[in-house]
N, C-alpha and C positions, 0 to 999 in steps of 0.2 A: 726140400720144401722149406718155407722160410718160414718163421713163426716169431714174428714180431708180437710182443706185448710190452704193452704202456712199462716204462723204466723210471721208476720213481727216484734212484740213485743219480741217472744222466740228468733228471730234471732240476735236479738238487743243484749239481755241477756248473750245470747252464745260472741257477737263482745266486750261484754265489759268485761265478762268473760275471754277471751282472752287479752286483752290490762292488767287487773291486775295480770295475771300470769307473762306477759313480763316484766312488775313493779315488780315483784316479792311481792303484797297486799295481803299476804293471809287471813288476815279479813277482804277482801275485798269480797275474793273467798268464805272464810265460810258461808259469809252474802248468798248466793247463794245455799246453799246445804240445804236440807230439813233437819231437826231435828225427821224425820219418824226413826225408826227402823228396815226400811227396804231397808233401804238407800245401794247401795254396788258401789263400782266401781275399775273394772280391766283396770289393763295396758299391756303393749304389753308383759311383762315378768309371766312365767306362777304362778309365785308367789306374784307377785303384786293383793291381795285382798284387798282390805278395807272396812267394814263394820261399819255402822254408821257415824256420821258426824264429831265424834273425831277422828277415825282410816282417815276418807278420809282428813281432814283437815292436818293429821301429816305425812302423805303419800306426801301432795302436800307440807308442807313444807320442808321435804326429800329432795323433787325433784328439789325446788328450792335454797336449801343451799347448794347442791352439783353444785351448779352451771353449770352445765355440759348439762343442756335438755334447749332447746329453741324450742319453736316451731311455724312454718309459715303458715297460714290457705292460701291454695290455692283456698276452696270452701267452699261455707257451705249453708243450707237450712235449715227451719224448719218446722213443719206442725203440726196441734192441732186439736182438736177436745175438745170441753169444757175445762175443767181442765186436760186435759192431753196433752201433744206432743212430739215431739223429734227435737233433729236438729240432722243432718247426715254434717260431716265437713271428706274434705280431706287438710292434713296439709303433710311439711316435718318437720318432728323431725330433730334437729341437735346436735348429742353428743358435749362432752366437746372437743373431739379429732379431731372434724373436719366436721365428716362421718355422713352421712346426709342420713333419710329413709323416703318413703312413708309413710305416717299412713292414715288412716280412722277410724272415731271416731264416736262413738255412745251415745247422749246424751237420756237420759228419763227425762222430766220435769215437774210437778204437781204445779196446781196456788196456792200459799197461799194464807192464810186470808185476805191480802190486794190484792190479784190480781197481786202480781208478782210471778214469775216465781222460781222454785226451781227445784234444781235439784235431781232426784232419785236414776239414775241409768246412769255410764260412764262403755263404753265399749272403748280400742285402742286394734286394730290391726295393724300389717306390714304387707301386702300382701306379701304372697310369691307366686313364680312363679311354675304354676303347674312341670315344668318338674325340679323341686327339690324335688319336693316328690315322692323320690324314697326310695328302701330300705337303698341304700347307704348313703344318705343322713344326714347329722349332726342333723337337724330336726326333724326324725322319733325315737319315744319312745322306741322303739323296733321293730326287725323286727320276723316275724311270716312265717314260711316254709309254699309253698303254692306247688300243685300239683301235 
């Protein structure tokens, strides 16, 4: 049976996780990513993959040498169950230009050896609003004759 309760320790992790991304510390952020092999984390762009902790580590220094992504945690939770948990954070991303998006982010985290927190797995999404997925739509892969 799983018995997830609120992880005030992961949530910590995530708040200081965040404070060195805005420092732009990325061995600060590395210190933070698991050394698994099975490590991956996607961003909001459908080409944004990174697997393992070099690709996510050079992915987040990318992000932060183009200067141009900042981003605002409006919420954030976490929840664990032994050595596993997540935290669920909704943030606004702010490009370099100005133009500012919803995200919602998906963290997966596993305790190390010492009892902190690592991370395994990041998901970001933009929400988009249902009545844009249409066929019309700049979003849709393709559209498919229906009827």
């Amino acid at each position: 049976m799983i018995a997830l309760e609120r992880a005030p320790g992961l949530e910590q992790a995530a708040a200081e996780w965040d404070t060195a991304f805005k420092h732009g510390d990325v061995e600060a952020l590395r210190g933070w990513i698991s050394d698994h092999p099975a490590v991956v984390s996607r961003g909001t762009d459908q080409t944004e993959v990174a697997r393992g902790r070099d690709e996510m580590t050079a992915m987040i220094e990318h992000e932060i040498a183009d200067g141009g992504i900042t981003s605002t945690t409006t919420s954030r939770e976490a929840y664990a169950d032994g050595a596993f948990g997540y935290v669920y954070v909704e943030a606004t991303l702010r490009m370099a230009d100005g133009a500012e998006f919803p995200t919602r982010q998906l963290a997966v985290a596993q305790r190390g050896e010492n009892g902190e927190w690592l991370f395994v797995h990041g998901l970001a999404a933009i929400p988009v609003a249902n009545e844009l997925l249409t066929a019309n739509s700049p979003l849709a892969l393709h559209t498919t004759a229906t009827g």
